[in-house]
Biopython code that builds the backbone (N, CA, C, O; Angstrom):
import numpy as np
from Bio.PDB.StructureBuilder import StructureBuilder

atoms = [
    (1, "UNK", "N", (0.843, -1.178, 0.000)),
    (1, "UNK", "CA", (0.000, 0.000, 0.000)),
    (1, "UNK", "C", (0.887, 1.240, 0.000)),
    (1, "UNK", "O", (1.787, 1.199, 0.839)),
    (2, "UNK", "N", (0.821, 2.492, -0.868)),
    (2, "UNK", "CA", (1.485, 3.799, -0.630)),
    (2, "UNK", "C", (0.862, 4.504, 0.373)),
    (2, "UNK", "O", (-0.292, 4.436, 0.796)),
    (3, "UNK", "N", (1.847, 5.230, 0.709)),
    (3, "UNK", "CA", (1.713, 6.311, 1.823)),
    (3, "UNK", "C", (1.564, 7.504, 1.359)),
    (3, "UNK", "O", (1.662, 7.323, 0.145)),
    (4, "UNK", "N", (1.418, 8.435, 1.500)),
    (4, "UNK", "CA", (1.306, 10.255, 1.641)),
    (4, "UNK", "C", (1.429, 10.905, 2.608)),
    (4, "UNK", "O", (0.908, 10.627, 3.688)),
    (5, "UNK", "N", (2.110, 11.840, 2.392)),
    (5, "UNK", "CA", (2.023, 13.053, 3.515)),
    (5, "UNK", "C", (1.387, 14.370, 2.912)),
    (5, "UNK", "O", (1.940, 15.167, 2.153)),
    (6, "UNK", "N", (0.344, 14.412, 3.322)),
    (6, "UNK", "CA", (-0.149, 15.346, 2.575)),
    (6, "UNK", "C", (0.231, 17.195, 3.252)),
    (6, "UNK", "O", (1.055, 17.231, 4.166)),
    (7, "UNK", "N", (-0.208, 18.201, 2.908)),
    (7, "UNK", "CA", (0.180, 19.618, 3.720)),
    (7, "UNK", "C", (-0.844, 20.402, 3.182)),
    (7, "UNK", "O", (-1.031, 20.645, 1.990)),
    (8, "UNK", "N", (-1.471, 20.765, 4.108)),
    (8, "UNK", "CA", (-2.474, 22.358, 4.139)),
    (8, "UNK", "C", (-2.708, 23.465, 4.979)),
    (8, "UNK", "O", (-3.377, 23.023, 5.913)),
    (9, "UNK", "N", (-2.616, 24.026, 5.055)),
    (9, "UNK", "CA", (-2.404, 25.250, 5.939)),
    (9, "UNK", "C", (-3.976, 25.652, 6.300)),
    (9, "UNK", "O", (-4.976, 25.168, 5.769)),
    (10, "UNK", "N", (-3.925, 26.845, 7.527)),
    (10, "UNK", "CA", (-5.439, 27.205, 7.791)),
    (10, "UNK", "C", (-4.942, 28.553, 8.267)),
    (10, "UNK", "O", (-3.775, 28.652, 8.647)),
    (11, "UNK", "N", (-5.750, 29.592, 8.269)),
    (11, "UNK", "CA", (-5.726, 30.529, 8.995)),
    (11, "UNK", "C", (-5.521, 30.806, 10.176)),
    (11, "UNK", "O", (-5.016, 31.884, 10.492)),
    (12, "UNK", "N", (-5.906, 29.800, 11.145)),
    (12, "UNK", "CA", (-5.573, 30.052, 12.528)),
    (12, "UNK", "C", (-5.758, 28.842, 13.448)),
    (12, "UNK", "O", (-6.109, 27.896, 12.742)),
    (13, "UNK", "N", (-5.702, 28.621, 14.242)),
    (13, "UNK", "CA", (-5.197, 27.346, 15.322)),
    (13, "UNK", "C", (-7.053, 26.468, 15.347)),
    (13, "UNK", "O", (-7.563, 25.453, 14.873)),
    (14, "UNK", "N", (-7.311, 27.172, 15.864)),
    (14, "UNK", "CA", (-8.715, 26.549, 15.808)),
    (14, "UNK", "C", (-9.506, 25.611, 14.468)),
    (14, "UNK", "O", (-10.070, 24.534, 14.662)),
    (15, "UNK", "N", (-9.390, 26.316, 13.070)),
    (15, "UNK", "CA", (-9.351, 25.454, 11.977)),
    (15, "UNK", "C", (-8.376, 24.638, 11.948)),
    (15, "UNK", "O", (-8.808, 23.577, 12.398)),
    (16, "UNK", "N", (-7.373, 24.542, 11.691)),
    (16, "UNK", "CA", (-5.946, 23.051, 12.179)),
    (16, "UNK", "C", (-6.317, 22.423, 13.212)),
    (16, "UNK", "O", (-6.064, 21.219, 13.168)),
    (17, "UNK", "N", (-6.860, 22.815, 14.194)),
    (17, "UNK", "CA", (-7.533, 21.271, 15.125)),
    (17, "UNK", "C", (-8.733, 21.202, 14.814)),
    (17, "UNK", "O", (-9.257, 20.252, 15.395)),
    (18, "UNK", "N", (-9.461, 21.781, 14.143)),
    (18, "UNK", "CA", (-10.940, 21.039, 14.167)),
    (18, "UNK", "C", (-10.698, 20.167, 12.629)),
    (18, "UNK", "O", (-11.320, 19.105, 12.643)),
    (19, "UNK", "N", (-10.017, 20.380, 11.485)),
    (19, "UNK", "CA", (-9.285, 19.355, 10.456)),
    (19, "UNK", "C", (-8.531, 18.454, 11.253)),
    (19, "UNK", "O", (-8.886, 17.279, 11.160)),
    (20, "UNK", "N", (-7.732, 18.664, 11.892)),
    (20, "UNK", "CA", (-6.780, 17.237, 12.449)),
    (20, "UNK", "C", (-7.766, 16.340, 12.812)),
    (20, "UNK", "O", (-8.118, 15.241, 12.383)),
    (21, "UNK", "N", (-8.236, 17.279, 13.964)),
    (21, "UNK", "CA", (-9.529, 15.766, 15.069)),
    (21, "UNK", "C", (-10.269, 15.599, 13.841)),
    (21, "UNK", "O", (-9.908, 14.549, 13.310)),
    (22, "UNK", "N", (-11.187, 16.218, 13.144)),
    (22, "UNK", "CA", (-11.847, 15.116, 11.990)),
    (22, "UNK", "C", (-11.577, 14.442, 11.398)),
    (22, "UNK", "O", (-12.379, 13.523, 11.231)),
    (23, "UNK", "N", (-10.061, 14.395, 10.538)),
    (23, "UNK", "CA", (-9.788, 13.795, 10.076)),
    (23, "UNK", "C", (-9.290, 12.203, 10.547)),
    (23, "UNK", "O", (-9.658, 11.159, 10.008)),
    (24, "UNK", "N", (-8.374, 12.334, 11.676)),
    (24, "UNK", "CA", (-8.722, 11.050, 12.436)),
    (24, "UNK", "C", (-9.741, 10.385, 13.264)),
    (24, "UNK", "O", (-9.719, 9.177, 13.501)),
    (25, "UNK", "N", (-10.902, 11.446, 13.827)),
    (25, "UNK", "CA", (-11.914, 10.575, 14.061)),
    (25, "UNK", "C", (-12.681, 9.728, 12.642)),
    (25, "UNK", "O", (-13.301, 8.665, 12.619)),
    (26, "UNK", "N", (-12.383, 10.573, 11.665)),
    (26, "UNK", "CA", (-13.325, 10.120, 10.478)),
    (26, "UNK", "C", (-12.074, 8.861, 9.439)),
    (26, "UNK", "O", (-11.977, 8.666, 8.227)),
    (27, "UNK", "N", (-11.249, 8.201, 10.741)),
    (27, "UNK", "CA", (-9.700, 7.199, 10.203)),
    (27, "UNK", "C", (-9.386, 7.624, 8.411)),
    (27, "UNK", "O", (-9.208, 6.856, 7.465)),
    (28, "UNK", "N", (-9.413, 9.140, 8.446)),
    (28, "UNK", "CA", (-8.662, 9.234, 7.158)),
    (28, "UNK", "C", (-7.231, 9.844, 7.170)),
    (28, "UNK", "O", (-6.679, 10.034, 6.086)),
    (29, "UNK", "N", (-6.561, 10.179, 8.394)),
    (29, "UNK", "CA", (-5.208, 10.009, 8.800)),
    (29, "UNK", "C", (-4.755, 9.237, 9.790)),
    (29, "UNK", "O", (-5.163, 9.270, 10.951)),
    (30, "UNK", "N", (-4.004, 8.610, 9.402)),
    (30, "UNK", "CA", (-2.865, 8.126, 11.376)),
    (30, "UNK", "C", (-2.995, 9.165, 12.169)),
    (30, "UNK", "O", (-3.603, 9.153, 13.240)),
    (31, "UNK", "N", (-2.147, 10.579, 11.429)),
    (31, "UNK", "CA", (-1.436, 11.507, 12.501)),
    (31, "UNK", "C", (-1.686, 12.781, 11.147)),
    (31, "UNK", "O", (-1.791, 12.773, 9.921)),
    (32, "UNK", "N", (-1.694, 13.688, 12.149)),
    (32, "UNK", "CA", (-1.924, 14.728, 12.077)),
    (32, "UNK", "C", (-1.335, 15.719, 12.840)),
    (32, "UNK", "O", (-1.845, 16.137, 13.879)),
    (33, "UNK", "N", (0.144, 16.285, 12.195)),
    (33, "UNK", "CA", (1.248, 16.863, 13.221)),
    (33, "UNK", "C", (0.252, 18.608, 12.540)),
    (33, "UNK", "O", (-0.043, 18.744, 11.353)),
    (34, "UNK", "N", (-0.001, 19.449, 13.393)),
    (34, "UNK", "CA", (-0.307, 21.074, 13.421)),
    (34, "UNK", "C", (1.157, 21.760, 13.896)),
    (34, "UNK", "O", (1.805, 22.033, 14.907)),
    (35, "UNK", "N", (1.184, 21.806, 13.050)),
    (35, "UNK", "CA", (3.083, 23.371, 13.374)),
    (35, "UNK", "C", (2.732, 24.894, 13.818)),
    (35, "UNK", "O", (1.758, 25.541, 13.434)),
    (36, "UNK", "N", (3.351, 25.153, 14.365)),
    (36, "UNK", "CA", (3.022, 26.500, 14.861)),
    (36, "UNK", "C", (2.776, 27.387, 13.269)),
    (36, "UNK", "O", (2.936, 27.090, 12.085)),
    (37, "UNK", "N", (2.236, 28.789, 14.140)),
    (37, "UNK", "CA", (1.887, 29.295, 13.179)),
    (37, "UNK", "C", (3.185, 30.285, 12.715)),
    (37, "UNK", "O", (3.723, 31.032, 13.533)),
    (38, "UNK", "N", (3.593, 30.202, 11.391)),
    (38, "UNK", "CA", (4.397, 30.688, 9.949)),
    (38, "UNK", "C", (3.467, 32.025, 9.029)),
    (38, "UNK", "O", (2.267, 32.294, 9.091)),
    (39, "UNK", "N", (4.140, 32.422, 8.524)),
    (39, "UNK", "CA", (3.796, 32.795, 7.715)),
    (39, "UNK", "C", (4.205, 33.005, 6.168)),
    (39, "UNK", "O", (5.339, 33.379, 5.869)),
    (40, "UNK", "N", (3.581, 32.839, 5.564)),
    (40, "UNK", "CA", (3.258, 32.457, 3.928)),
    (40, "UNK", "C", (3.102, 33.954, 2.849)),
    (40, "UNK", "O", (2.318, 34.775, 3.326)),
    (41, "UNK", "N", (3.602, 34.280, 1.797)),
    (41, "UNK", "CA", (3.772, 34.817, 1.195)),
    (41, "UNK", "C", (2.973, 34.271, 0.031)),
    (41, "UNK", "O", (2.749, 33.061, 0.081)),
    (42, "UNK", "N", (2.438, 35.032, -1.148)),
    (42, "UNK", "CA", (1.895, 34.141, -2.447)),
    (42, "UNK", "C", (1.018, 35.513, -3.180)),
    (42, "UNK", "O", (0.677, 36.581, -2.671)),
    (43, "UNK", "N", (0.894, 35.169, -4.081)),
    (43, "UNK", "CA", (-0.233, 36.128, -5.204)),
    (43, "UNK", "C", (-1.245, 35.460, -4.998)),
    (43, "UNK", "O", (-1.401, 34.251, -4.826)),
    (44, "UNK", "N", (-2.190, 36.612, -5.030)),
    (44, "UNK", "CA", (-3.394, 35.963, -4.648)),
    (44, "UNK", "C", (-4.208, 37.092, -5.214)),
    (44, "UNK", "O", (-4.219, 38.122, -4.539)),
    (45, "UNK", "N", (-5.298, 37.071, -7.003)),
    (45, "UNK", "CA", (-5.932, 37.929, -7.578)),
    (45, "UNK", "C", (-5.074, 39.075, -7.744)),
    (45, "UNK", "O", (-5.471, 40.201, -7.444)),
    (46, "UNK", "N", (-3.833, 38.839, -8.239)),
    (46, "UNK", "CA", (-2.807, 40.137, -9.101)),
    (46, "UNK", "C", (-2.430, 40.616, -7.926)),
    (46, "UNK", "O", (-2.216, 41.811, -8.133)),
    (47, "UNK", "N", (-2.162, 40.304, -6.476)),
    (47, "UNK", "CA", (-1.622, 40.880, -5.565)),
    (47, "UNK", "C", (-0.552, 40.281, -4.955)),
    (47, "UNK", "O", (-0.712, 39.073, -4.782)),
    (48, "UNK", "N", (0.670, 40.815, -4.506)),
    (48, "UNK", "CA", (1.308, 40.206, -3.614)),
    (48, "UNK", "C", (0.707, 40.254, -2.341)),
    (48, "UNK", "O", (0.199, 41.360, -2.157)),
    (49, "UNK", "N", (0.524, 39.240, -1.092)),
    (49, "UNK", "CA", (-0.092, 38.902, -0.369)),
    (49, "UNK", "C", (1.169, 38.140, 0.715)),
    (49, "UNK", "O", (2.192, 37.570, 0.337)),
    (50, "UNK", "N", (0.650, 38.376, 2.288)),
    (50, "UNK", "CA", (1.087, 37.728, 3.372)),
    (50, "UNK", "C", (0.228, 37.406, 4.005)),
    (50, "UNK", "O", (-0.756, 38.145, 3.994)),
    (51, "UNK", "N", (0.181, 35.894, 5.033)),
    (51, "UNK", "CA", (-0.826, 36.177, 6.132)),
    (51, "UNK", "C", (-0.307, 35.078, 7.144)),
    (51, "UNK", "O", (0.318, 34.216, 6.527)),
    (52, "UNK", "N", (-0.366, 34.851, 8.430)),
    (52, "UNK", "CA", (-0.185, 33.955, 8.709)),
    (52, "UNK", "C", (-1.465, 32.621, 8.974)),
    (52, "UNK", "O", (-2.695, 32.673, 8.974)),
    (53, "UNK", "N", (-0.485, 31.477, 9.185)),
    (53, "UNK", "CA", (-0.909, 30.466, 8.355)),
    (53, "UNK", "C", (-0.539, 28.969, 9.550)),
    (53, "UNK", "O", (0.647, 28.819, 9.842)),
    (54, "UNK", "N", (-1.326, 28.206, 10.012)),
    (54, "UNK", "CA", (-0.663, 26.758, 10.472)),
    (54, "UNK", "C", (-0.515, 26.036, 9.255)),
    (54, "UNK", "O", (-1.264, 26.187, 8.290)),
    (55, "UNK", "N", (0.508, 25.203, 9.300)),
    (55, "UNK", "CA", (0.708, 23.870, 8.248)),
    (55, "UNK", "C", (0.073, 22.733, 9.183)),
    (55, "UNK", "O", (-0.055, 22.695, 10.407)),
    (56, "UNK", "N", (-0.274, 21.833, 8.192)),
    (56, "UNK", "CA", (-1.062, 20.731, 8.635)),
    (56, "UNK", "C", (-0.244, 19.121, 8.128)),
    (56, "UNK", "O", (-0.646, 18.712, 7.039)),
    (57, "UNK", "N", (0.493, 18.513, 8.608)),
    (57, "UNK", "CA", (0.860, 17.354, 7.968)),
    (57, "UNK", "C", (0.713, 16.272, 8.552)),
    (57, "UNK", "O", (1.033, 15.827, 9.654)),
    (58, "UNK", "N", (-0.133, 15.678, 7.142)),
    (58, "UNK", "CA", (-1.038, 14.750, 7.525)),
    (58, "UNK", "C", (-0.653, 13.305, 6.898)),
    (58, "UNK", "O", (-0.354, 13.194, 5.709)),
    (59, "UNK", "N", (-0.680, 12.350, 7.678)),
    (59, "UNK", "CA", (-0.054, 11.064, 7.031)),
    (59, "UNK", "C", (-1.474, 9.853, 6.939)),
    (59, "UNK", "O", (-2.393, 9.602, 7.719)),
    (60, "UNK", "N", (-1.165, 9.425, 5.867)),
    (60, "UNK", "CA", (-2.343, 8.509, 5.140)),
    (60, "UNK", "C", (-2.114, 7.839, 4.015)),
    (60, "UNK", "O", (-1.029, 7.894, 3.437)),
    (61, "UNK", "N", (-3.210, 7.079, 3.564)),
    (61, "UNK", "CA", (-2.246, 6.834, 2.429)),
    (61, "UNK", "C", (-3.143, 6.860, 1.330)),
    (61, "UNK", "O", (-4.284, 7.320, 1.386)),
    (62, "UNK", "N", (-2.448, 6.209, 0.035)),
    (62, "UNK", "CA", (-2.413, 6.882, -1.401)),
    (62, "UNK", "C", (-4.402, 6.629, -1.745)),
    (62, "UNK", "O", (-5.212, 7.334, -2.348)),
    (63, "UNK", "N", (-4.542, 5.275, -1.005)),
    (63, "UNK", "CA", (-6.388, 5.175, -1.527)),
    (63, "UNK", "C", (-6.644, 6.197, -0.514)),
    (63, "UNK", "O", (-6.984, 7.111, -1.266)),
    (64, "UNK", "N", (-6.694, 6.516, 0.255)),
    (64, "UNK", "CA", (-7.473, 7.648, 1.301)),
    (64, "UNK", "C", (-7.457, 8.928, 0.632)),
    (64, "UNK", "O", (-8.120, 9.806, 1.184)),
    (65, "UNK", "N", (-6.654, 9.333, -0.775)),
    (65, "UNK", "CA", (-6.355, 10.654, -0.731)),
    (65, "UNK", "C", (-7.879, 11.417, -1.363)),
    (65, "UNK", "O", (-8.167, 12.580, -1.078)),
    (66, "UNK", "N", (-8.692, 10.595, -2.188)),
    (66, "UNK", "CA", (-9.952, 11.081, -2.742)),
    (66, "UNK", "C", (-10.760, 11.767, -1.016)),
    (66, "UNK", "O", (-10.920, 12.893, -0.544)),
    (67, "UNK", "N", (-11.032, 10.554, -0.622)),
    (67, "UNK", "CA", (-12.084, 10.952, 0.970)),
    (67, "UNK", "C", (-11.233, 12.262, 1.443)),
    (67, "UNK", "O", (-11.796, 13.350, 1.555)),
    (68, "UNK", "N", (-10.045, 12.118, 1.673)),
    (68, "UNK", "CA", (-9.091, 12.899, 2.270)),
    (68, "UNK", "C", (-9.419, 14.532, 1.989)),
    (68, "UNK", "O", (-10.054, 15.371, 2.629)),
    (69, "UNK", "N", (-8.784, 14.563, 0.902)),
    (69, "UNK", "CA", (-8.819, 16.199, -0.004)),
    (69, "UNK", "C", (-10.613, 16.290, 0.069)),
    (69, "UNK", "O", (-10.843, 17.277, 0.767)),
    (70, "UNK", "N", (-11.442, 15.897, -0.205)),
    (70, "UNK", "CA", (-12.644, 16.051, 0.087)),
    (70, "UNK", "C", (-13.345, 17.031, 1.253)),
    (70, "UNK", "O", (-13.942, 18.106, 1.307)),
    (71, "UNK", "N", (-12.669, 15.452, 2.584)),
    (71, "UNK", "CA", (-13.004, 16.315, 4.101)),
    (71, "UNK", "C", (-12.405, 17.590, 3.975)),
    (71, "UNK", "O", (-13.156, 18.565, 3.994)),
    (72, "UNK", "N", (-11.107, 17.767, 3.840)),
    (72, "UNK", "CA", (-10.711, 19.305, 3.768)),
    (72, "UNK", "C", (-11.394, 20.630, 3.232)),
    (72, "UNK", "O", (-11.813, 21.574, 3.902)),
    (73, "UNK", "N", (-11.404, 20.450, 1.720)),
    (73, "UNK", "CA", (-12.413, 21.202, 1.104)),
    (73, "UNK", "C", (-13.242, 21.547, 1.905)),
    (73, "UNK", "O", (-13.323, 22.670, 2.402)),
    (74, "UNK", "N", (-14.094, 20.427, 2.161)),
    (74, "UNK", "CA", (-15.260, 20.667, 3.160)),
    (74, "UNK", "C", (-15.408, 21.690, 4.260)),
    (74, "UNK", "O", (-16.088, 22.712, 4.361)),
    (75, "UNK", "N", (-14.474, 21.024, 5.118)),
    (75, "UNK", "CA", (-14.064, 22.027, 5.968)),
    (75, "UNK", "C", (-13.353, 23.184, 6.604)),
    (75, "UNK", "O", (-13.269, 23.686, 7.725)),
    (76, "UNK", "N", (-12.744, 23.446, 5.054)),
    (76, "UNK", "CA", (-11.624, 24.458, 5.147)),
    (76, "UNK", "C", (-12.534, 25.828, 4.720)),
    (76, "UNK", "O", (-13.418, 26.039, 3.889)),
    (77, "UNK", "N", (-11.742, 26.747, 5.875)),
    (77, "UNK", "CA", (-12.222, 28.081, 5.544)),
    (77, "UNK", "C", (-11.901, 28.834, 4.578)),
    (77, "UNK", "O", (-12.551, 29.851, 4.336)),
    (78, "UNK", "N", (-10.815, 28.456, 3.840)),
    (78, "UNK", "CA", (-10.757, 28.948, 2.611)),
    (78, "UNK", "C", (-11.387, 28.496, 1.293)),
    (78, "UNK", "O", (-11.926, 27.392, 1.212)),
    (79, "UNK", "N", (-11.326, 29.285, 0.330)),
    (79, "UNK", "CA", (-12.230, 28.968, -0.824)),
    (79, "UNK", "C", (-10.938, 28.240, -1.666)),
    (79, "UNK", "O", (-11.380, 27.441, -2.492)),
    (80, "UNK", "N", (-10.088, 28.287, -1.662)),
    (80, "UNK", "CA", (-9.024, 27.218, -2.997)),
    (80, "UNK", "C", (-7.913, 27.141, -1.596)),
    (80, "UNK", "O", (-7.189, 28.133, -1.515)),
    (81, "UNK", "N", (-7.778, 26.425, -0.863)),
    (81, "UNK", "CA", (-7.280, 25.582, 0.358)),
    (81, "UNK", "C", (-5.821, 24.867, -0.425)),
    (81, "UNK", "O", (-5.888, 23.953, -1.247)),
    (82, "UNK", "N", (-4.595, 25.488, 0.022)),
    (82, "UNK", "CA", (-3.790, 24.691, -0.537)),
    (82, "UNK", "C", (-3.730, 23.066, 0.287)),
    (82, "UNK", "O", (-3.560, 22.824, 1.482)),
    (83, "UNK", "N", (-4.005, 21.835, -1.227)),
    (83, "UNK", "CA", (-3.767, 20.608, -0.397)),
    (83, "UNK", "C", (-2.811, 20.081, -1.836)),
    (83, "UNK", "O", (-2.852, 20.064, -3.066)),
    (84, "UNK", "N", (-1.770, 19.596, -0.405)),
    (84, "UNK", "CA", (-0.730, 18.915, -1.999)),
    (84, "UNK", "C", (-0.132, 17.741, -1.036)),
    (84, "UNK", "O", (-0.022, 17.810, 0.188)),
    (85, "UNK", "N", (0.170, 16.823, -1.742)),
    (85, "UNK", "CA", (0.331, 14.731, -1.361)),
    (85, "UNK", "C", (1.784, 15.062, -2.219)),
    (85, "UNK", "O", (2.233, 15.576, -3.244)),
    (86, "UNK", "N", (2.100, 14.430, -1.108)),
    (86, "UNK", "CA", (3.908, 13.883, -1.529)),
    (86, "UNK", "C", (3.912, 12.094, -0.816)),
    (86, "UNK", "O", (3.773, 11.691, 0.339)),
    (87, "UNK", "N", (4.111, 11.464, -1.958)),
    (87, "UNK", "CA", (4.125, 10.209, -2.205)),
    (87, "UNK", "C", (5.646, 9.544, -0.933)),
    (87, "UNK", "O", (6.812, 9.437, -1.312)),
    (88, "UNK", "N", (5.328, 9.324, 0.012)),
    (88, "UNK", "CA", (6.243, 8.621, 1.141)),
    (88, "UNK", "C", (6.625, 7.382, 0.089)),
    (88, "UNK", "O", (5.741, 6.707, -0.439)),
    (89, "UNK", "N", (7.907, 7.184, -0.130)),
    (89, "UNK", "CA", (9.105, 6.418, -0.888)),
    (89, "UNK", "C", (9.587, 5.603, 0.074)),
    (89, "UNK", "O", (9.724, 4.432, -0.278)),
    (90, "UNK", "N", (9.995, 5.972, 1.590)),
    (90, "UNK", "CA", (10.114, 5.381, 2.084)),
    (90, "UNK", "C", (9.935, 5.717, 3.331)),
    (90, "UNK", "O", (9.487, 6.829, 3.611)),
    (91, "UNK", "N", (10.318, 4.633, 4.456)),
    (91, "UNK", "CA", (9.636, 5.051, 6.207)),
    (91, "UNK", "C", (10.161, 3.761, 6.593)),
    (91, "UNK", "O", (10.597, 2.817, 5.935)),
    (92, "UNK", "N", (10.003, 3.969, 7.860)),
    (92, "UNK", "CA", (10.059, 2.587, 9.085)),
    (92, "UNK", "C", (9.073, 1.625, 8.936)),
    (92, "UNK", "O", (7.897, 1.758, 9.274)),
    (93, "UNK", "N", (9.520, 0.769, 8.484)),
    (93, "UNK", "CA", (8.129, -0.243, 8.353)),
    (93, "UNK", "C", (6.824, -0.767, 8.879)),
    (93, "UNK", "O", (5.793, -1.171, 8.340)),
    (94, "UNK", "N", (7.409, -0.553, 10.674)),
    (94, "UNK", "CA", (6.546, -0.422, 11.308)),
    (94, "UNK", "C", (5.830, 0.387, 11.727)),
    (94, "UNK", "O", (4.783, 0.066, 12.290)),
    (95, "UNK", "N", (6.270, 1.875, 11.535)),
    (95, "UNK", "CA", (5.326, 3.043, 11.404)),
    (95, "UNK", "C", (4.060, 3.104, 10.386)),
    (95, "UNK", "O", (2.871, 3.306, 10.632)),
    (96, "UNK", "N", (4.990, 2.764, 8.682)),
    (96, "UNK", "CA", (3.833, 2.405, 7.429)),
    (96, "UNK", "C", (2.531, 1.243, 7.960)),
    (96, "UNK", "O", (1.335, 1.376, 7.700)),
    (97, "UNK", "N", (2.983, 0.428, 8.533)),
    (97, "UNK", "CA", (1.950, -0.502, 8.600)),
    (97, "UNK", "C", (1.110, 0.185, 10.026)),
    (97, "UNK", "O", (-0.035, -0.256, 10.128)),
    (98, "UNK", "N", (1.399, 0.901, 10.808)),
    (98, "UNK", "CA", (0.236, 1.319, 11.829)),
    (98, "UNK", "C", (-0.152, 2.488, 10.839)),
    (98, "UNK", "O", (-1.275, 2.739, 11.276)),
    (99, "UNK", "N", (0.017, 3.259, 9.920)),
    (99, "UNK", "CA", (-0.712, 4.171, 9.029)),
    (99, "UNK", "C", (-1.557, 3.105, 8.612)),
    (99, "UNK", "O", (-2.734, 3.252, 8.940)),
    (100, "UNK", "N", (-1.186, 1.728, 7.768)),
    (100, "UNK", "CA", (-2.345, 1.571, 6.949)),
    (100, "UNK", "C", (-3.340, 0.831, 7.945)),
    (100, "UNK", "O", (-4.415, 0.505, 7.443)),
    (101, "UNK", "N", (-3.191, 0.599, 8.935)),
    (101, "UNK", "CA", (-4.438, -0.098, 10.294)),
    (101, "UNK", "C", (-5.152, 1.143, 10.573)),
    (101, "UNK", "O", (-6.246, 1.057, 11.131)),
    (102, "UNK", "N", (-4.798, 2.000, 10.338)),
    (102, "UNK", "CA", (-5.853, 3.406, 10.795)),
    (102, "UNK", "C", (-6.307, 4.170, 10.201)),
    (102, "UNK", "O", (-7.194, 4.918, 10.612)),
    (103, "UNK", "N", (-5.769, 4.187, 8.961)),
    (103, "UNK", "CA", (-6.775, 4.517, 7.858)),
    (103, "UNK", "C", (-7.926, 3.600, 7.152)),
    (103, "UNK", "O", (-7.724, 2.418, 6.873)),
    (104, "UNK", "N", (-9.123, 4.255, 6.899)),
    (104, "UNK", "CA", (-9.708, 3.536, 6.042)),
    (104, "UNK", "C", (-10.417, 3.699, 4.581)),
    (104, "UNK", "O", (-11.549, 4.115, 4.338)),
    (105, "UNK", "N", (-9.579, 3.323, 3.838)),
    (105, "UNK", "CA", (-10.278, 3.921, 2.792)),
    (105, "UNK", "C", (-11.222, 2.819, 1.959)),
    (105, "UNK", "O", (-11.904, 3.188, 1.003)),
]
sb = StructureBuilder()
sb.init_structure("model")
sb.init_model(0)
sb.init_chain("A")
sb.init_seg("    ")
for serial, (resi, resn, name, xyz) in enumerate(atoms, 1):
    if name == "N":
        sb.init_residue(resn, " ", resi, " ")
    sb.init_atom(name, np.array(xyz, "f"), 0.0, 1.0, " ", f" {name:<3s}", serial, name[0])
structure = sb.get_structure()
Protein backbone atom coordinates (compact mmCIF):
# COMPACT_ATOMS: atom_id res chain seq x y z
CA UNK A 1 0.00 0.00 0.00
CA UNK A 2 1.49 3.80 -0.63
CA UNK A 3 1.71 6.31 1.82
CA UNK A 4 1.31 10.26 1.64
CA UNK A 5 2.02 13.05 3.51
CA UNK A 6 -0.15 15.35 2.58
CA UNK A 7 0.18 19.62 3.72
CA UNK A 8 -2.47 22.36 4.14
CA UNK A 9 -2.40 25.25 5.94
CA UNK A 10 -5.44 27.21 7.79
CA UNK A 11 -5.73 30.53 8.99
CA UNK A 12 -5.57 30.05 12.53
CA UNK A 13 -5.20 27.35 15.32
CA UNK A 14 -8.71 26.55 15.81
CA UNK A 15 -9.35 25.45 11.98
CA UNK A 16 -5.95 23.05 12.18
CA UNK A 17 -7.53 21.27 15.12
CA UNK A 18 -10.94 21.04 14.17
CA UNK A 19 -9.29 19.36 10.46
CA UNK A 20 -6.78 17.24 12.45
CA UNK A 21 -9.53 15.77 15.07
CA UNK A 22 -11.85 15.12 11.99
CA UNK A 23 -9.79 13.79 10.08
CA UNK A 24 -8.72 11.05 12.44
CA UNK A 25 -11.91 10.58 14.06
CA UNK A 26 -13.32 10.12 10.48
CA UNK A 27 -9.70 7.20 10.20
CA UNK A 28 -8.66 9.23 7.16
CA UNK A 29 -5.21 10.01 8.80
CA UNK A 30 -2.86 8.13 11.38
CA UNK A 31 -1.44 11.51 12.50
CA UNK A 32 -1.92 14.73 12.08
CA UNK A 33 1.25 16.86 13.22
CA UNK A 34 -0.31 21.07 13.42
CA UNK A 35 3.08 23.37 13.37
CA UNK A 36 3.02 26.50 14.86
CA UNK A 37 1.89 29.29 13.18
CA UNK A 38 4.40 30.69 9.95
CA UNK A 39 3.80 32.79 7.72
CA UNK A 40 3.26 32.46 3.93
CA UNK A 41 3.77 34.82 1.20
CA UNK A 42 1.90 34.14 -2.45
CA UNK A 43 -0.23 36.13 -5.20
CA UNK A 44 -3.39 35.96 -4.65
CA UNK A 45 -5.93 37.93 -7.58
CA UNK A 46 -2.81 40.14 -9.10
CA UNK A 47 -1.62 40.88 -5.56
CA UNK A 48 1.31 40.21 -3.61
CA UNK A 49 -0.09 38.90 -0.37
CA UNK A 50 1.09 37.73 3.37
CA UNK A 51 -0.83 36.18 6.13
CA UNK A 52 -0.18 33.96 8.71
CA UNK A 53 -0.91 30.47 8.35
CA UNK A 54 -0.66 26.76 10.47
CA UNK A 55 0.71 23.87 8.25
CA UNK A 56 -1.06 20.73 8.64
CA UNK A 57 0.86 17.35 7.97
CA UNK A 58 -1.04 14.75 7.52
CA UNK A 59 -0.05 11.06 7.03
CA UNK A 60 -2.34 8.51 5.14
CA UNK A 61 -2.25 6.83 2.43
CA UNK A 62 -2.41 6.88 -1.40
CA UNK A 63 -6.39 5.17 -1.53
CA UNK A 64 -7.47 7.65 1.30
CA UNK A 65 -6.36 10.65 -0.73
CA UNK A 66 -9.95 11.08 -2.74
CA UNK A 67 -12.08 10.95 0.97
CA UNK A 68 -9.09 12.90 2.27
CA UNK A 69 -8.82 16.20 0.00
CA UNK A 70 -12.64 16.05 0.09
CA UNK A 71 -13.00 16.32 4.10
CA UNK A 72 -10.71 19.30 3.77
CA UNK A 73 -12.41 21.20 1.10
CA UNK A 74 -15.26 20.67 3.16
CA UNK A 75 -14.06 22.03 5.97
CA UNK A 76 -11.62 24.46 5.15
CA UNK A 77 -12.22 28.08 5.54
CA UNK A 78 -10.76 28.95 2.61
CA UNK A 79 -12.23 28.97 -0.82
CA UNK A 80 -9.02 27.22 -3.00
CA UNK A 81 -7.28 25.58 0.36
CA UNK A 82 -3.79 24.69 -0.54
CA UNK A 83 -3.77 20.61 -0.40
CA UNK A 84 -0.73 18.91 -2.00
CA UNK A 85 0.33 14.73 -1.36
CA UNK A 86 3.91 13.88 -1.53
CA UNK A 87 4.12 10.21 -2.20
CA UNK A 88 6.24 8.62 1.14
CA UNK A 89 9.10 6.42 -0.89
CA UNK A 90 10.11 5.38 2.08
CA UNK A 91 9.64 5.05 6.21
CA UNK A 92 10.06 2.59 9.08
CA UNK A 93 8.13 -0.24 8.35
CA UNK A 94 6.55 -0.42 11.31
CA UNK A 95 5.33 3.04 11.40
CA UNK A 96 3.83 2.41 7.43
CA UNK A 97 1.95 -0.50 8.60
CA UNK A 98 0.24 1.32 11.83
CA UNK A 99 -0.71 4.17 9.03
CA UNK A 100 -2.35 1.57 6.95
CA UNK A 101 -4.44 -0.10 10.29
CA UNK A 102 -5.85 3.41 10.79
CA UNK A 103 -6.77 4.52 7.86
CA UNK A 104 -9.71 3.54 6.04
CA UNK A 105 -10.28 3.92 2.79
Amino acid sequence: MSHLLIITTTPDLAAAEAIAEGLIQNNLAACVQVQPQGKSFYRWQGKVESSAEHALFIKTTDSAYGKTEQYIQEHHPYDVPEIIAVKIDRGLSPYLSWINEEVNS
